[in-house]
Structures are given as C-alpha cells and as structure tokens.
MARMAR-593618 format. One line per field, with one value per residue: residue in three letters; residue number from 1; chain; x, y, z of N, C-alpha, C in turn. Coordinates in steps of 0.001 Angstrom, whole numbers, plus 500000, padded with zeros to 6 digits. Layout:
N
resn = (ALA; ...) $
resi = (NUM; ...) $
chain = (A; ...) $
n.px = (X; ...) $
n.py = (Y; ...) $
n.pz = (Z; ...) $
ca.px = (X; ...) $
ca.py = (Y; ...) $
ca.pz = (Z; ...) $
c.px = (X; ...) $
c.py = (Y; ...) $
c.pz = (Z; ...) $
//
This chain:
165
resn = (UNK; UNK; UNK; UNK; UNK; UNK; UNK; UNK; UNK; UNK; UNK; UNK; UNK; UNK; UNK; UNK; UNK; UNK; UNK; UNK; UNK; UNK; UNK; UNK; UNK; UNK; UNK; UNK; UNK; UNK; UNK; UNK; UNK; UNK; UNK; UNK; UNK; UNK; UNK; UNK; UNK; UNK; UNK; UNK; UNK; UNK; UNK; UNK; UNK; UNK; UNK; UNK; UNK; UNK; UNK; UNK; UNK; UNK; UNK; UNK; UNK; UNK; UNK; UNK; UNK; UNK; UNK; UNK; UNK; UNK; UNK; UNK; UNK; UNK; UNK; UNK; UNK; UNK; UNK; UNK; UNK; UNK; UNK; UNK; UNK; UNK; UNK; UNK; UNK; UNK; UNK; UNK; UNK; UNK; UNK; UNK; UNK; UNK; UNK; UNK; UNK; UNK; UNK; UNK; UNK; UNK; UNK; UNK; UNK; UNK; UNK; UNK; UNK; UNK; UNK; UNK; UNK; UNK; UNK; UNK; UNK; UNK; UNK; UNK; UNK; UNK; UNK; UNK; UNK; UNK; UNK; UNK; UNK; UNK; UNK; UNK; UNK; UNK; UNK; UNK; UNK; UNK; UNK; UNK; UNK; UNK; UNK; UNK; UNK; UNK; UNK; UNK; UNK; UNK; UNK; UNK; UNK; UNK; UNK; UNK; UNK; UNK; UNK; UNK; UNK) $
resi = (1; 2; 3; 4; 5; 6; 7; 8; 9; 10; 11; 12; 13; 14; 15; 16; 17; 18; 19; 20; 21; 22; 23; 24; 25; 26; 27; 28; 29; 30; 31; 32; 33; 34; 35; 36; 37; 38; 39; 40; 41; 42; 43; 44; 45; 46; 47; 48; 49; 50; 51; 52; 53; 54; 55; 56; 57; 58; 59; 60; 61; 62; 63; 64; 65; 66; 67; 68; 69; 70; 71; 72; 73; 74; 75; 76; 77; 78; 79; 80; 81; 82; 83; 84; 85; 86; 87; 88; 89; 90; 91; 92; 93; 94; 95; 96; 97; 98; 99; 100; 101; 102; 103; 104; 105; 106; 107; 108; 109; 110; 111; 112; 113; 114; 115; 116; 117; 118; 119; 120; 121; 122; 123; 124; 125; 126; 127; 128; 129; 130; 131; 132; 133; 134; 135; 136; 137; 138; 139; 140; 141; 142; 143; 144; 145; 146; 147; 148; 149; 150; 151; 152; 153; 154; 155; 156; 157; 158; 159; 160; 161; 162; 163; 164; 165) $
chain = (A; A; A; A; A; A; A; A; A; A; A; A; A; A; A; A; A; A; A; A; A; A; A; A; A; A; A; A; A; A; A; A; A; A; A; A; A; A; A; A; A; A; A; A; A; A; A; A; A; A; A; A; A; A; A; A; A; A; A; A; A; A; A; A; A; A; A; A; A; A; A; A; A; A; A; A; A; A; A; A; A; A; A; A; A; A; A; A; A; A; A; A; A; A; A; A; A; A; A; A; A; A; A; A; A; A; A; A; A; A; A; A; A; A; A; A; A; A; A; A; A; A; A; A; A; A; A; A; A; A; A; A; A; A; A; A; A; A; A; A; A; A; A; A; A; A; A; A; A; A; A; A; A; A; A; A; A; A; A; A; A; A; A; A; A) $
n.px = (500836; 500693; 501329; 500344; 500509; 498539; 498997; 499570; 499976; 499574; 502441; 503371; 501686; 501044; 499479; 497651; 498787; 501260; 503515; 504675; 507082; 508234; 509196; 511076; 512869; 513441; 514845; 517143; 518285; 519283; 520634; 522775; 524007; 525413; 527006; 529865; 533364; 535924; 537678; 537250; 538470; 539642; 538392; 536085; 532188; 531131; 533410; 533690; 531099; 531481; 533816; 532392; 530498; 531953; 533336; 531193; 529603; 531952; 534832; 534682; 533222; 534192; 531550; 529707; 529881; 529504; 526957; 526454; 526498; 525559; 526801; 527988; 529728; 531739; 532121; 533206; 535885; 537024; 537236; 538066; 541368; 541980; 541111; 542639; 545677; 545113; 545288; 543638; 541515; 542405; 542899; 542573; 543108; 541837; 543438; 543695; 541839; 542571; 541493; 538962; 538443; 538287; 537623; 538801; 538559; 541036; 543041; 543645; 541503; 539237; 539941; 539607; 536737; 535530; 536535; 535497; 532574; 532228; 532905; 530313; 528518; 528675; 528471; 525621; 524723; 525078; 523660; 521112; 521127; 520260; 517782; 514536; 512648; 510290; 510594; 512779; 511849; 510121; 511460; 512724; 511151; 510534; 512299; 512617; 510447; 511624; 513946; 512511; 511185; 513057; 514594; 512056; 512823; 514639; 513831; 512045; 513727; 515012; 516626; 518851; 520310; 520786; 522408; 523757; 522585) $
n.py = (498822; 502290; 504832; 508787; 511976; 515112; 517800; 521335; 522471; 521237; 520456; 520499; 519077; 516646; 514870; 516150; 514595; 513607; 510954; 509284; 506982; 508216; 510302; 509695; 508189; 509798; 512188; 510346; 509937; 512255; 512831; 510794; 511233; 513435; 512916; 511638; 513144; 514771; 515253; 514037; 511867; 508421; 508031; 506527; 506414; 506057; 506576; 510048; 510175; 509227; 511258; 513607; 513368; 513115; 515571; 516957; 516557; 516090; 516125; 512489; 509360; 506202; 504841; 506729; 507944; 505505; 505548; 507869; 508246; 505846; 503259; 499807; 498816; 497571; 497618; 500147; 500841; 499353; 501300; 503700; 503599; 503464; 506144; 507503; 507075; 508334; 510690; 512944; 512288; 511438; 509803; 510122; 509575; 508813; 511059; 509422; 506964; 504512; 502866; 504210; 505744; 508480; 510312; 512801; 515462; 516489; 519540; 518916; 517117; 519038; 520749; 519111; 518133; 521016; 521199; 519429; 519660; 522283; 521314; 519837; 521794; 523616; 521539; 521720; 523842; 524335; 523093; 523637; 526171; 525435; 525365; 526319; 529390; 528791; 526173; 526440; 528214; 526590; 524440; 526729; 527057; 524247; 523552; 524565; 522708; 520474; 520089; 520402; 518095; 516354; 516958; 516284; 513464; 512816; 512787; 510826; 508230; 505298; 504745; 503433; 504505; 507105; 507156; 508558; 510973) $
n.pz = (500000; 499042; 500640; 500333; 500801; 501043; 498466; 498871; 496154; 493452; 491431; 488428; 485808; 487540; 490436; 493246; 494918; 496854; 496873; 499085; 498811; 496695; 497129; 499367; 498068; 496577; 497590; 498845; 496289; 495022; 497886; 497612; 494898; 495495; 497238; 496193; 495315; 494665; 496300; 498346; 497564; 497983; 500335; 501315; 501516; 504148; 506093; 505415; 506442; 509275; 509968; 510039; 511960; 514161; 513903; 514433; 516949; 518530; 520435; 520981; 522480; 521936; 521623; 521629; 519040; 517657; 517695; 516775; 514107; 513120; 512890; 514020; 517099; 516191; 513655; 513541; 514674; 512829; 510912; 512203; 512777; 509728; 509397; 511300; 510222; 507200; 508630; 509305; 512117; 515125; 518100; 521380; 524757; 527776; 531210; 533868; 533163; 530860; 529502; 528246; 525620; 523455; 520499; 517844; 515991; 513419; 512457; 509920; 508781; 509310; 507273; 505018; 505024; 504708; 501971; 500650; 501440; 500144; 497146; 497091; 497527; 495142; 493291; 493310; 493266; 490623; 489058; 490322; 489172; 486353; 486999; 486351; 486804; 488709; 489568; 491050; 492846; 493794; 495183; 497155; 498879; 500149; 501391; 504426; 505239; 504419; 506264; 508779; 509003; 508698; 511397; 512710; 512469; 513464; 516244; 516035; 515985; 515944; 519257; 519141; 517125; 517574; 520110; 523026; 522439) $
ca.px = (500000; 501261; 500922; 500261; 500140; 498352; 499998; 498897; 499896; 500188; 503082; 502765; 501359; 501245; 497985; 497817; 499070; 502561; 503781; 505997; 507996; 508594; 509894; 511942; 513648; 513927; 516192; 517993; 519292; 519747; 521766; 523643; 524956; 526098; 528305; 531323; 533982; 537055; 538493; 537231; 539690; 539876; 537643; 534265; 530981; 530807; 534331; 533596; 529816; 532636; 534646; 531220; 529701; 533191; 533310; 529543; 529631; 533046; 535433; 533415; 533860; 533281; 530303; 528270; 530596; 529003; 525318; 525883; 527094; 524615; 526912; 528120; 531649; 533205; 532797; 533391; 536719; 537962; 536893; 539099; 542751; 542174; 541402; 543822; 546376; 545058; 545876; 541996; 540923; 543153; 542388; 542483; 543032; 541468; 543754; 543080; 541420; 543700; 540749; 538232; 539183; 537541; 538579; 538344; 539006; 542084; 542906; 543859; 540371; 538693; 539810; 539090; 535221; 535217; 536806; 534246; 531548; 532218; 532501; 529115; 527463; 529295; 527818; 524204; 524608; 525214; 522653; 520102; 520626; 520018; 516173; 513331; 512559; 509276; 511055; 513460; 511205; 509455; 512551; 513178; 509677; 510374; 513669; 512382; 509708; 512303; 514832; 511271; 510989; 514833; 514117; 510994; 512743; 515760; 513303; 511950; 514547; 515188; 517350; 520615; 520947; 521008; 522494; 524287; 522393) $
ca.py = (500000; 503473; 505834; 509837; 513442; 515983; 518625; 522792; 522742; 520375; 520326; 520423; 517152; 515894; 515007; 516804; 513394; 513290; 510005; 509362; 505914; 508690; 511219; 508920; 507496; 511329; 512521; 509345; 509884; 513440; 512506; 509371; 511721; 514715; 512246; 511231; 514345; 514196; 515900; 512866; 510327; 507362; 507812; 505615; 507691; 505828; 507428; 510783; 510374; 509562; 512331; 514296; 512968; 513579; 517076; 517870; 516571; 515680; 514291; 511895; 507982; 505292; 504074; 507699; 507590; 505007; 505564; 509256; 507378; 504478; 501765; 498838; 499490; 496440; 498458; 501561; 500029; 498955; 502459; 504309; 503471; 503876; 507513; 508090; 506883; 509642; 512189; 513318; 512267; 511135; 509214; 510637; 508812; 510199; 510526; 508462; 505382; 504504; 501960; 504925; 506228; 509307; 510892; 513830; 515777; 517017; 520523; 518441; 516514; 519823; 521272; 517829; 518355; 521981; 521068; 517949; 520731; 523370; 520679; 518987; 523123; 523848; 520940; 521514; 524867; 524724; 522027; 524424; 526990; 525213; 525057; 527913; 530012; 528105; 525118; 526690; 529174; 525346; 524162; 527196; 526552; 523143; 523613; 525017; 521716; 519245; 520672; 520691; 517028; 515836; 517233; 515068; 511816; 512161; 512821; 509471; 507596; 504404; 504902; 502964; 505340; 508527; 506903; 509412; 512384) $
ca.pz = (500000; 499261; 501503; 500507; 501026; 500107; 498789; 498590; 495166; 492295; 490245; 486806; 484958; 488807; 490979; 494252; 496288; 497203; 496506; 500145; 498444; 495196; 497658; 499631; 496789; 495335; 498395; 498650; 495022; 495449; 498449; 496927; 494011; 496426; 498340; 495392; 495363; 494007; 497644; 499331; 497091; 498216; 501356; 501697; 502307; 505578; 506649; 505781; 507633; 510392; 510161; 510279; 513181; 515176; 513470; 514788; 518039; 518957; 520717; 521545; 522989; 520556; 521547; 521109; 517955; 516752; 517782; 515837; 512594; 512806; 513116; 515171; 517046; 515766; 511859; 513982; 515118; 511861; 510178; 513091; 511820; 508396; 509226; 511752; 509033; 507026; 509903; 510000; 513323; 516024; 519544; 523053; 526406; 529202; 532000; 534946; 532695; 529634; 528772; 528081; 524280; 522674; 519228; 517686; 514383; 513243; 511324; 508299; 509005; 508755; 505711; 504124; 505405; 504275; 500358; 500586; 501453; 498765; 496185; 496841; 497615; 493832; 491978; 493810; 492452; 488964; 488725; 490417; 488130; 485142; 486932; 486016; 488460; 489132; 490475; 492310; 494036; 494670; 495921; 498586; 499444; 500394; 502239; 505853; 505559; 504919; 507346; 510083; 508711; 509419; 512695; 513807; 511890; 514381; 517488; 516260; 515581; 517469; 520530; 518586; 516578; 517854; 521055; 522614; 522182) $
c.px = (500881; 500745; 501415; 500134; 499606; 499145; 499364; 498518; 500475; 501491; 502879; 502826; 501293; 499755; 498599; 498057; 500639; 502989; 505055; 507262; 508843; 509361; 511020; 512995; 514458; 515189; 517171; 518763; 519584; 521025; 523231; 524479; 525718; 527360; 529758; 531923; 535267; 538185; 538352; 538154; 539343; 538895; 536282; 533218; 530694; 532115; 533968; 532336; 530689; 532675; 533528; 530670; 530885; 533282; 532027; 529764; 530423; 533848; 534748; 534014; 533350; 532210; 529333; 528653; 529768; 527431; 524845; 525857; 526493; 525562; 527611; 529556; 532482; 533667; 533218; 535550; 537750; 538171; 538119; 540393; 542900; 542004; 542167; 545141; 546347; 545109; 544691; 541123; 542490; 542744; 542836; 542185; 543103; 542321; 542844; 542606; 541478; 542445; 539555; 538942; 538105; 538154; 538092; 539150; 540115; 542325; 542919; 542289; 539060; 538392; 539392; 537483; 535301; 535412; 535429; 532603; 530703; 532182; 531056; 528285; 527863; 528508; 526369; 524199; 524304; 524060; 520971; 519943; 520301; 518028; 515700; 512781; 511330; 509242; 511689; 513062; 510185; 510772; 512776; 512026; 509962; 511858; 513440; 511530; 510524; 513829; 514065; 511526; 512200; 515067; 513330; 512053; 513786; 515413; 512818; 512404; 514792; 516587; 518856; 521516; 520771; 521470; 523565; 523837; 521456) $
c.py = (501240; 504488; 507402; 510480; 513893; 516919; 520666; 522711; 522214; 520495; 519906; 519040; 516368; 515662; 515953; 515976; 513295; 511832; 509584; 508068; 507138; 509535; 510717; 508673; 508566; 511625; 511609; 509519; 511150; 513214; 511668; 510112; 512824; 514133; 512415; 512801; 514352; 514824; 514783; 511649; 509292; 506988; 507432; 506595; 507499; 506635; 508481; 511295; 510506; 510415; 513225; 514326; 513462; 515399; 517640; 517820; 515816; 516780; 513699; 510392; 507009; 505166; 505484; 508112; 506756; 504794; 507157; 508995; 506099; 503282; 501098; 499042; 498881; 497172; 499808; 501628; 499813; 500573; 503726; 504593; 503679; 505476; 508089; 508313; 508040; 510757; 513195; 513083; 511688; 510752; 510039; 509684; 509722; 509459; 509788; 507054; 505571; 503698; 503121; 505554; 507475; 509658; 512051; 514055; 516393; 518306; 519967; 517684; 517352; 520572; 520406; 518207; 519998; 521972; 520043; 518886; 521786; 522510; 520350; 520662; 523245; 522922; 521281; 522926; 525578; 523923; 523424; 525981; 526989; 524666; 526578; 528320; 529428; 527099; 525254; 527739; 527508; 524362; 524780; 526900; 525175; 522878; 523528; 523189; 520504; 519247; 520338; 518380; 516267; 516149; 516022; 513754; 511737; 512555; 511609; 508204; 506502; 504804; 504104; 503794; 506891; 507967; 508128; 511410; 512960) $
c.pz = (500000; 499813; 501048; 500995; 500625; 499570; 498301; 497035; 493898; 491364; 488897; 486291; 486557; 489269; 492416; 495622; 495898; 497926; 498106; 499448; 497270; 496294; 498597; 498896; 496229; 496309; 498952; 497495; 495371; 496608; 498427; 495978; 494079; 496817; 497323; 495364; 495337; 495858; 498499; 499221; 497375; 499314; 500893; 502206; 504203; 506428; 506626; 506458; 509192; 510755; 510765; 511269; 514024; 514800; 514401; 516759; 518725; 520373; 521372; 521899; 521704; 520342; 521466; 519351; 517031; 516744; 516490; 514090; 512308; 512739; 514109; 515885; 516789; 514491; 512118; 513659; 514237; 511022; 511205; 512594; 511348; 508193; 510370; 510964; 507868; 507518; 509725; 510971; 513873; 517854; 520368; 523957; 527319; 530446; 532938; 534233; 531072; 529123; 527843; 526590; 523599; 520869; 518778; 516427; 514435; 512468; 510377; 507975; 508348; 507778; 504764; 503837; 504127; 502578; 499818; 500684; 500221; 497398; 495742; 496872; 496084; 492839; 492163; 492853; 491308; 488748; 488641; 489552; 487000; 485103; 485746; 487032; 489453; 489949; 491434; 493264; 495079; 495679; 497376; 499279; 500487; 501716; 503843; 506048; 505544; 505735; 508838; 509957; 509101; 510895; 513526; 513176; 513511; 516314; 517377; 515794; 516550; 518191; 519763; 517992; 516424; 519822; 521270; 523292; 521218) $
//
C-alpha cells in the first residue's frame, strides 16, 4: 500500500498526492549523488559520515561515535585506523582510565570536510541553476519543511541510533 500526502499545490502534469515511496527514493538519490567528490579520494561515504559525526559533536567515545554514525563498534573500530592513518581524526586517552578512548578531528580533518563541502554546495549549484525560476522558488519553498521534517525523523529515531544524544 502506498501511503500519501496531500499537497497545497500540484506540480505540473502531477495530481495533488505526494507520493511518500517517490519522495523517499527522490532525496535518497539526490543525496547518493552529492556524496562522490574528488576531495574525498579514496575515502568511503561511511568514513567521511565519520569524520562528520566527530566534526559535529566531537570528541566523543566510541560508543556515542558510533550511535551518531549508525553503526556497530566492531565496523566503527575497523573504520578508526584507516582515518587516523590519514591524519583526520586522532584518539584521546582520558587521564586516569587509559581503557576509556575518545577521538576527535584534526585541522587536516577539517579542511578535508570543508573542500568535501564546497565541492558537493558547487555541483548543487550549477545544477540548480540550470532550473526555472518556478522550480526553484518550489525548491526554497520546500527547504524550511524538509529541514522541520529531518528534525521530527531524528526525534523518532530508534534509541541505537542517535544513542548518545
């Protein structure tokens, strides 16, 4: 069963039901073809989600580490090294208990993020100006609602993954 919306105002050739599997799917690809960036190289989307999550609300311990980044801390674990090795994050031991490990981002970490940033704002860019002003006045339109909407998902998000915080 598919489950709709209404919506204020049809898009052209459209009905006035917003398709939620079509819109799903839409900002999934949208997001999927943001990610690749020639600044990222060699790095995996799941590394620089990493880096990201330690960037946002870092230094942090593994385990809220890997509740902010959705995954398990054994793939946390292995994902660690390979970007310490790249000298974009780096561990911390808290005195008093050497077992306790946090990490946190590195300057070189950051400028990575920020080139990785301006790339993916740069291609969104050129793309969006090759709309008509019709779409992309439907676009800013739509921005504040799915910004409100990314909001409630990660108020109801199960407890694994947004562990943490």
């Amino acid at each position: 069963m598919t489950e709709t919306l209404m919506l204020a105002r049809p898009a052209r050739g459209e009905s006035s039901e917003l398709n939620t599997a079509r819109l799903r799917i839409a900002i999934g690809r949208v997001s999927r073809r943001l990610r690749p960036t020639a600044a990222a190289g060699m790095m995996t989307t799941t590394e620089v989600d990493v880096l990201v999550a330690v960037e946002r609300h870092g230094p942090l311990r593994l385990s809220d580490l890997a509740g902010y980044a959705g995954l398990n801390p054994t793939m946390l674990s292995r994902l660690i090294p390979r970007l310490e090795v790249a000298g974009v994050m780096r561990r911390l031991v808290t005195e008093g208990d050497r077992r306790v490990c946090r990490v946190e981002i590195t300057a070189r970490g950051r400028r990575l993020l920020e080139r990785i940033r301006s790339e993916r704002n740069d291609s969104l860019s050129r793309l969006l100006g090759d709309l008509d002003e019709a779409d992309r006045q439907a676009l800013v339109a739509a921005v504040p609602v799915l910004e409100a909407l990314a909001e409630r998902m990660l108020e109801h998000a199960p407890a694994a993954r947004v562990a943490g915080g």
